[in-house]
C-alpha positions as a Markdown table, in Angstrom:
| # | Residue | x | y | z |
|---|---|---|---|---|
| 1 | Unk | -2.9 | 14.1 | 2.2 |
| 2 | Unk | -0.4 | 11.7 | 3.5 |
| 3 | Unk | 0.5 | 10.2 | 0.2 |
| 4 | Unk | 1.4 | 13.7 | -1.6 |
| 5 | Unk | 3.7 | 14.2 | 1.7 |
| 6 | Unk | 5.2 | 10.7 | 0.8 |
| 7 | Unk | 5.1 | 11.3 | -3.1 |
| 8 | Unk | 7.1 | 13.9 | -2.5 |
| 9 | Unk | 10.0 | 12.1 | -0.8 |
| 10 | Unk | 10.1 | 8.9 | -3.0 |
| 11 | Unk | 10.6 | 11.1 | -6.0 |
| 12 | Unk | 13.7 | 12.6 | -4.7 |
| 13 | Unk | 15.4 | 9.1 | -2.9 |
| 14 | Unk | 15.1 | 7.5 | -6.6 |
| 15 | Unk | 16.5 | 11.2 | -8.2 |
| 16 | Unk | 19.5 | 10.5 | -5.7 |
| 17 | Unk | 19.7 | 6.4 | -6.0 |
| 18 | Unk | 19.6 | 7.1 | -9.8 |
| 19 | Unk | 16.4 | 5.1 | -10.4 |
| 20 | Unk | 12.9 | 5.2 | -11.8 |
| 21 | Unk | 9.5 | 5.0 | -10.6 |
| 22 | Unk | 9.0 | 2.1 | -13.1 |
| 23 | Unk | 12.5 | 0.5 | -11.4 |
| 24 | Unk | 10.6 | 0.0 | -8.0 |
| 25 | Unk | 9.3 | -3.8 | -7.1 |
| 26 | Unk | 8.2 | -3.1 | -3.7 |
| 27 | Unk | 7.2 | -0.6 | -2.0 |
| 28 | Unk | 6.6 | -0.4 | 1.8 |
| 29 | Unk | 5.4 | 2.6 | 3.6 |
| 30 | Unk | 4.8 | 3.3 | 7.2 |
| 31 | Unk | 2.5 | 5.8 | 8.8 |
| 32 | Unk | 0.4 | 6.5 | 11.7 |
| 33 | Unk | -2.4 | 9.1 | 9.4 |
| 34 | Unk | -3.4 | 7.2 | 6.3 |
| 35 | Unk | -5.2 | 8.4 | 3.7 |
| 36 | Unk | -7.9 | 6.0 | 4.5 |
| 37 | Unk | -8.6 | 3.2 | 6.8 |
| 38 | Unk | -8.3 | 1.2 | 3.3 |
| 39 | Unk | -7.4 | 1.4 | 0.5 |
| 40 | Unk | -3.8 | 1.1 | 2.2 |
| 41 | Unk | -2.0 | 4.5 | 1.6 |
| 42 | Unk | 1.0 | 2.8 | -0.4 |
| 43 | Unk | -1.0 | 1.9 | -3.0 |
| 44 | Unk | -2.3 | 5.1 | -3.0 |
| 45 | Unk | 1.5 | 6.2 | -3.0 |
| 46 | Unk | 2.2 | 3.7 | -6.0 |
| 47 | Unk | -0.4 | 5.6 | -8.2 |
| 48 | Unk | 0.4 | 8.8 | -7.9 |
| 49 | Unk | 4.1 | 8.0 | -8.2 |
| 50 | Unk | 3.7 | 5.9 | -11.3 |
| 51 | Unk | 5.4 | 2.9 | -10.0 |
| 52 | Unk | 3.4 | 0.5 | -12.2 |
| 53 | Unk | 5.5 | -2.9 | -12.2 |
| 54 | Unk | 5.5 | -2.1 | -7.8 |
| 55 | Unk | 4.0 | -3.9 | -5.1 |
| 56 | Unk | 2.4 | -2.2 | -2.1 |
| 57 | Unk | 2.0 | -2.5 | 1.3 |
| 58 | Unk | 1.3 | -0.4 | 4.7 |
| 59 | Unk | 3.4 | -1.2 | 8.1 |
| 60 | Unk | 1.3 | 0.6 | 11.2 |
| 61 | Unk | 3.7 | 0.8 | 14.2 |
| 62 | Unk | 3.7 | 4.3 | 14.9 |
| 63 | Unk | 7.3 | 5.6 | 16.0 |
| 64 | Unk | 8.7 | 2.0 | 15.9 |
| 65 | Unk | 7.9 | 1.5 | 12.0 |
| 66 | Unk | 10.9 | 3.0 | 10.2 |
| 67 | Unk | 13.3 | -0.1 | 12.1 |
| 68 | Unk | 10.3 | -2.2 | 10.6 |
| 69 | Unk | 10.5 | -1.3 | 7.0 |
| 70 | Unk | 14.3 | -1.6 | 6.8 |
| 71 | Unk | 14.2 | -5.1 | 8.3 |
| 72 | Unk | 11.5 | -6.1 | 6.6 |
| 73 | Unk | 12.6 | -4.6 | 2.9 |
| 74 | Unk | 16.2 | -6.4 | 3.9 |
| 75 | Unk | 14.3 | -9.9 | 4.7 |
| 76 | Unk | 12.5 | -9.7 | 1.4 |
| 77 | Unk | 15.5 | -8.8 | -0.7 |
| 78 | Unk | 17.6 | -11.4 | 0.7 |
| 79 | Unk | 14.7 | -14.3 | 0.3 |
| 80 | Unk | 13.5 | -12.9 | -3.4 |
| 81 | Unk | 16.1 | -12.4 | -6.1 |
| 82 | Unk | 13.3 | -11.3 | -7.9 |
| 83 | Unk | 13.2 | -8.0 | -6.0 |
| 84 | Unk | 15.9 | -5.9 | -6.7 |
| 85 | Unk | 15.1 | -2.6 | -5.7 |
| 86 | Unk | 12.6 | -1.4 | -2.8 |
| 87 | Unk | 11.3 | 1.8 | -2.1 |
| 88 | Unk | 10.6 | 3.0 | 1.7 |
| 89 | Unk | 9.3 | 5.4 | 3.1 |
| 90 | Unk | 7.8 | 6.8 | 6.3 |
| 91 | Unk | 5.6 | 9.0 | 6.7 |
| 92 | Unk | 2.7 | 11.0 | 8.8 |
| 93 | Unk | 0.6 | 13.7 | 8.8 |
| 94 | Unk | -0.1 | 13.5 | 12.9 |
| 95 | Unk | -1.2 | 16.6 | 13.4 |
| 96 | Unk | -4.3 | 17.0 | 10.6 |
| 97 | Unk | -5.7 | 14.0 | 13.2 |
| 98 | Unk | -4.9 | 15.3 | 16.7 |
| 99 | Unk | -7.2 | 16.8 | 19.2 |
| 100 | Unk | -6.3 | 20.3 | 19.8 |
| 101 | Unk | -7.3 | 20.2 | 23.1 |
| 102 | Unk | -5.4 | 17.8 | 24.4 |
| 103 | Unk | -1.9 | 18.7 | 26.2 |
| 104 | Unk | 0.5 | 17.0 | 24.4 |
| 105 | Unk | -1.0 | 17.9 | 20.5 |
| 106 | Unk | 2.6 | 20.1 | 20.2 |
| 107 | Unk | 4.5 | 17.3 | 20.0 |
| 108 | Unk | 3.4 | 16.5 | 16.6 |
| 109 | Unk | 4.9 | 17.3 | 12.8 |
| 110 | Unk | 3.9 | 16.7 | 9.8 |
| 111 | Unk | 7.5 | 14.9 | 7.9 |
| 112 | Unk | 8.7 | 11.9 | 5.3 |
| 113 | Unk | 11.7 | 10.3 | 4.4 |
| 114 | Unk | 12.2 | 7.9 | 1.7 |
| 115 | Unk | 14.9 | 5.3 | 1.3 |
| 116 | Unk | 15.8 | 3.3 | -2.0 |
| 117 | Unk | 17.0 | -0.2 | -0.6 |
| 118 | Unk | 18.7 | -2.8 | -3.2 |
| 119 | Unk | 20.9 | -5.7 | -2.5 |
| 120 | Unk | 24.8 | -5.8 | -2.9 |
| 121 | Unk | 27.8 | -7.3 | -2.4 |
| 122 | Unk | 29.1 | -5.3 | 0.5 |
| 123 | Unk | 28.4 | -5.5 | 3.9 |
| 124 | Unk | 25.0 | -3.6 | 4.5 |
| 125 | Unk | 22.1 | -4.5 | 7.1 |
| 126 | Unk | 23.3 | -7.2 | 9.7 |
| 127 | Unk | 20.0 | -7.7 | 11.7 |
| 128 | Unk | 16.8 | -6.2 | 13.8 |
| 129 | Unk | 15.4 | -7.2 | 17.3 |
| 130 | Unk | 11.8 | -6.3 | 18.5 |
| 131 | Unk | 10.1 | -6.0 | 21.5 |
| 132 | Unk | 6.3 | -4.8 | 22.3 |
| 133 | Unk | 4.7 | -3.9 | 25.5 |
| 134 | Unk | 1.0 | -4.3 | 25.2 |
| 135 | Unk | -0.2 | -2.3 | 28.7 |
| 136 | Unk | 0.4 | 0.7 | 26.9 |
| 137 | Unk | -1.6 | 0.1 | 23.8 |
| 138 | Unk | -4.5 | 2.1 | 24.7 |
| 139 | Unk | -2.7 | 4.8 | 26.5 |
| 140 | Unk | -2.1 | 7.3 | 23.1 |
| 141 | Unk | -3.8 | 7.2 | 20.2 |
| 142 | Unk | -6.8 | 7.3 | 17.9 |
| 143 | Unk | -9.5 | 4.8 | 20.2 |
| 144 | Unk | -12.8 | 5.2 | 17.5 |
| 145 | Unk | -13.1 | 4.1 | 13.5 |
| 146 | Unk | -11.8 | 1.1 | 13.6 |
| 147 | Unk | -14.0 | -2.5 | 14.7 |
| 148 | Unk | -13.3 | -1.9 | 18.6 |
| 149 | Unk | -15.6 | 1.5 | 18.1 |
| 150 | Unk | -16.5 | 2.5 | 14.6 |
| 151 | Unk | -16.8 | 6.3 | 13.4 |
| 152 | Unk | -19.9 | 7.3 | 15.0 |
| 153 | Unk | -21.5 | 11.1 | 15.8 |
| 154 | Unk | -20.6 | 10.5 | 19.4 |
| 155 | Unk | -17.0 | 9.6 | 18.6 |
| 156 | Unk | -16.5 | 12.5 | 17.0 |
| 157 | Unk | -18.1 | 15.0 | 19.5 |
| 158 | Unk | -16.0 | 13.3 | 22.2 |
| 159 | Unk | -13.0 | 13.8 | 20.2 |
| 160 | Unk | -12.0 | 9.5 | 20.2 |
| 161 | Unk | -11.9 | 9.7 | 16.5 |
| 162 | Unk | -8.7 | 12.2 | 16.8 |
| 163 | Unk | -5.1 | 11.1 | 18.5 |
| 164 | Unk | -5.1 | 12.3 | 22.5 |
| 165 | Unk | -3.7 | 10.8 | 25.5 |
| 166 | Unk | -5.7 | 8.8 | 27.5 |
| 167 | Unk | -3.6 | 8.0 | 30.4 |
| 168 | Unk | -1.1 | 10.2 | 30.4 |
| 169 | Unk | 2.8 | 10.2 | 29.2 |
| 170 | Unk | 4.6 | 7.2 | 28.8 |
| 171 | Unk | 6.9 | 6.9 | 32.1 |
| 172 | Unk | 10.3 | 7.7 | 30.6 |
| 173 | Unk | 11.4 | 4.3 | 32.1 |
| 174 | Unk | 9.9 | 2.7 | 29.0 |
| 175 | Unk | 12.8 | 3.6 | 27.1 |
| 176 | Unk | 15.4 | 4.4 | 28.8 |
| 177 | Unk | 15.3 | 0.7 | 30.5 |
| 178 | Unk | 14.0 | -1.0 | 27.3 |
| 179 | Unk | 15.7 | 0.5 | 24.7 |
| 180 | Unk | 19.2 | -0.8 | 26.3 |
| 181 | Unk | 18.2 | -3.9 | 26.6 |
| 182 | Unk | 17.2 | -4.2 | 23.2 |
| 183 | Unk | 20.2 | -3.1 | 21.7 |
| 184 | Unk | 22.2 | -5.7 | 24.1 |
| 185 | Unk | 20.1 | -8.0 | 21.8 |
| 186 | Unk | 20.9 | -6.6 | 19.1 |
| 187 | Unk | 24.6 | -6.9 | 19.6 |
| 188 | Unk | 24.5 | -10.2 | 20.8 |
| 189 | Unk | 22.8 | -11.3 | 18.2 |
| 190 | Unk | 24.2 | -9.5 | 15.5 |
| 191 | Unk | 27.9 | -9.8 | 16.8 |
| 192 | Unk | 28.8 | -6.1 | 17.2 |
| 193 | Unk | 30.2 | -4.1 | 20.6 |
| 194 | Unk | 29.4 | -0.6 | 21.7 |
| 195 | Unk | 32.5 | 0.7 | 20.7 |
| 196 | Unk | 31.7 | -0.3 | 17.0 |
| 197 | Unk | 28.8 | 1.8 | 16.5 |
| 198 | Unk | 29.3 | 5.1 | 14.8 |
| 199 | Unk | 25.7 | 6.5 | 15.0 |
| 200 | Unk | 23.0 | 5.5 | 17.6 |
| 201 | Unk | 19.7 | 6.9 | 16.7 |
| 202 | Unk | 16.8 | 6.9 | 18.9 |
| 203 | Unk | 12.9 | 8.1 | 18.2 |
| 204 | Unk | 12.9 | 10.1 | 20.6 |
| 205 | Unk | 12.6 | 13.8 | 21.7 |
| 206 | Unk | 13.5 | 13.8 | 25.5 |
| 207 | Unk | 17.0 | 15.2 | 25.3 |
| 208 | Unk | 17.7 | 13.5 | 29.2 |
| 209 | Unk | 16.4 | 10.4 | 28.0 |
| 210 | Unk | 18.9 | 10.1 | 25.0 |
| 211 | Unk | 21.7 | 10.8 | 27.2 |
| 212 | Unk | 20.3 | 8.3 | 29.7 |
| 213 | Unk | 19.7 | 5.2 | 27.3 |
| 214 | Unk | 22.9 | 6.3 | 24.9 |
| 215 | Unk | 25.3 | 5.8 | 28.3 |
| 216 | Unk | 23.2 | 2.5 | 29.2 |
| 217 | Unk | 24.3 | 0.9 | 25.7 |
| 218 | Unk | 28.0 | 2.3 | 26.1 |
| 219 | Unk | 27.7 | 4.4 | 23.2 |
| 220 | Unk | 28.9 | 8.1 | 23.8 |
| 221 | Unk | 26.2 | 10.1 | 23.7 |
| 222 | Unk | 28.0 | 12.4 | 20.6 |
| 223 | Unk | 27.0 | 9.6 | 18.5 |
| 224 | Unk | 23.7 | 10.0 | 18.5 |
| 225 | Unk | 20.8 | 12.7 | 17.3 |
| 226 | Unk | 20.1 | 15.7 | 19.3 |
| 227 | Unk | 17.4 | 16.9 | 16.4 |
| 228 | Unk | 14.0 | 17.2 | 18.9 |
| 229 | Unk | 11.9 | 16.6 | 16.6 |
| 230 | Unk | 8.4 | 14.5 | 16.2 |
| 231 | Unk | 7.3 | 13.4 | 12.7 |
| 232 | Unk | 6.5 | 9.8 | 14.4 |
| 233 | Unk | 7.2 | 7.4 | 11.7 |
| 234 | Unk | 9.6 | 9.0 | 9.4 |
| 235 | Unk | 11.5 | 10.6 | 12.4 |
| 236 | Unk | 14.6 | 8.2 | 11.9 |
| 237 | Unk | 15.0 | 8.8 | 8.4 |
| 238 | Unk | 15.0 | 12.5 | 9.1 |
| 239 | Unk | 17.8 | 12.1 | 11.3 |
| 240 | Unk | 19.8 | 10.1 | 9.1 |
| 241 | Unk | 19.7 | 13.1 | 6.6 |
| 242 | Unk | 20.7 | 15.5 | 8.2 |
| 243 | Unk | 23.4 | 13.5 | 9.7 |
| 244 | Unk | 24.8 | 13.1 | 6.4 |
| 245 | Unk | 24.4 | 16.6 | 5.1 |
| 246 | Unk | 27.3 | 18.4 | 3.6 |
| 247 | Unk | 27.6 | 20.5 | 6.4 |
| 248 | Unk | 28.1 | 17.8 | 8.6 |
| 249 | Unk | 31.2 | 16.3 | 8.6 |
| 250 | Unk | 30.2 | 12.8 | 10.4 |
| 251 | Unk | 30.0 | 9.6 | 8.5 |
| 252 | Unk | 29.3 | 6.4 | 9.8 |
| 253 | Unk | 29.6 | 3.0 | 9.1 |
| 254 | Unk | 27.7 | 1.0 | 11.6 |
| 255 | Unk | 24.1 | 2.6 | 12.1 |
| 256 | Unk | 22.1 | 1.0 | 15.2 |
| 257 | Unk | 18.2 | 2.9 | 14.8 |
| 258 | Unk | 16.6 | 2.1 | 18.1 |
| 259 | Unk | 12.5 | 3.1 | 18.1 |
């Protein structure tokens, strides 16, 4: 189940953050394979974990959900001096739901990452930007079990209860036009240049379109990932491990996630 994938993970970020399960006031989990349509899988999660005195919610954005969770545990902190410590975490389980059949099911990995986010008195998150593009809502995903077409024997024989592509790939235009202008916004918003950014990491496993949208924000392409990988959500977290492995000698100040 995706919540013993995620269970996993949050018991290892608080070993490292040096906290307990009973420490956590939030937690906010994102995934693209619940558990269930409802109960919401992080209060599933907040069970199993033991996280009694925690609050729980699910963010559904697919690949874009990890940027989600961090902006939206750093909003909540700032506005709720009540909540000192949030646990995230991303996670999915993609592949127990894909159609075989369909072309692109290699893409998908099962993964999690977990992040223990508390307030300070340093410099930490600076801001987040969003941007949606409807037209493609219906091109990849999981079209029957939900109000549009619930769970029904036809559904399931025609395989619209399982993730496949309906119209295809994404043009690789998507993000390698978008994604640079979004982090102009960012920096404009946030105050930052190009040059200030020691990590740029993208959702994202086209290699070509790393290097294209990496040289369209002005950031070197050795600052960013080259890990081709697909967990979906917790893909960004992923990379921000191994990036700070012992074994690799990088560090970084200024993180810019772009999904």
């Amino acid at each position: 189940m995706t919540s013993d994938l995620a269970l996993a993970v949050c018991k290892e970020a608080l070993k490292r953050a040096g906290r307990k399960a009973e420490d956590v006031d939030l937690i906010i989990l994102g995934t693209t394979s619940p558990d269930y349509i409802t109960p919401s899988t992080s209060v599933v999660l907040q069970y199993k974990l033991g996280a009694k005195n925690a609050g729980a919610f699910d963010v559904g954005c697919a690949c874009a959900a990890f940027p989600a969770l961090v902006a939206t545990g750093a909003g909540l902190i700032t506005t709720n001096p009540a909540l000192k410590t949030v646990l995230l975490v991303g996670v999915d389980m993609i592949h127990r739901l894909t159609d075989p059949n369909d072309p692109g099911c290699f893409l998908w990995s099962d993964g999690a990452g977990a992040v223990v986010l508390e307030g300070g008195n340093e410099a930490g998150f600076m801001g987040a930007a969003f941007q949606a593009d409807g037209a493609y809502a219906a091109g990849w995903g999981i079209l029957a079990g939900g109000t549009f077409e619930p769970a029904n024997v036809d559904a399931v024989k025609d395989g619209r209860t399982m993730m496949r592509r309906e119209a295809g790939n994404y043009p690789a235009s998507v993000n390698e036009d978008n994604w640079p202008r979004l982090f102009r916004r960012l920096s404009d918003q946030c105050g930052f240049s190009a040059h200030q950014v020691d990590q740029l990491l993208f959702t994202q496993i086209s290699k070509s379109s790393i290097e294209v949208a990496a040289e369209r924000c002005n950031v070197p392409v050795e600052k960013c990932h080259m890990i081709m990988q697909n967990t979906v959500t917790p893909a960004l977290p992923v990379f921000r491990w191994h990036w700070t492995m012992p074994s690799n000698s990088a560090r970084s100040n200024e993180v810019t996630l772009l999904s």
